[in-house]
C-alpha positions, 0 to 999 in steps of 0.5 A: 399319140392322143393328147395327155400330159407327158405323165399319162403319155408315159404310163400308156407307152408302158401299159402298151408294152407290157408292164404291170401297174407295180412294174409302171409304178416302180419305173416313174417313182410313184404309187401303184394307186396312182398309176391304177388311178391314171390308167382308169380315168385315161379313157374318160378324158379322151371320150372313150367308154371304159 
């Protein structure tokens, strides 16, 4: 797997399996914002084009 912090690990190993960003939000006890933030800015860090 790419290097990220744990958090973003996680949030990507859900995206991947299928989850909606509520469904991600819900299962890691935080805010749909933040995961819908995390998911956009994942591929910036890792010098991918989005």
């Amino acid at each position: 797997m790419l290097a990220g912090t744990q958090r973003q690990q996680e949030i990507i190993a859900l995206a991947a399996a299928g989850l909606t960003n509520r469904q991600i939000a819900a299962r890691l006890v935080m805010s749909v914002r933040t995961v819908e933030g995390t998911c956009l800015r994942i591929p910036a860090r890792w010098g991918q084009l989005s």
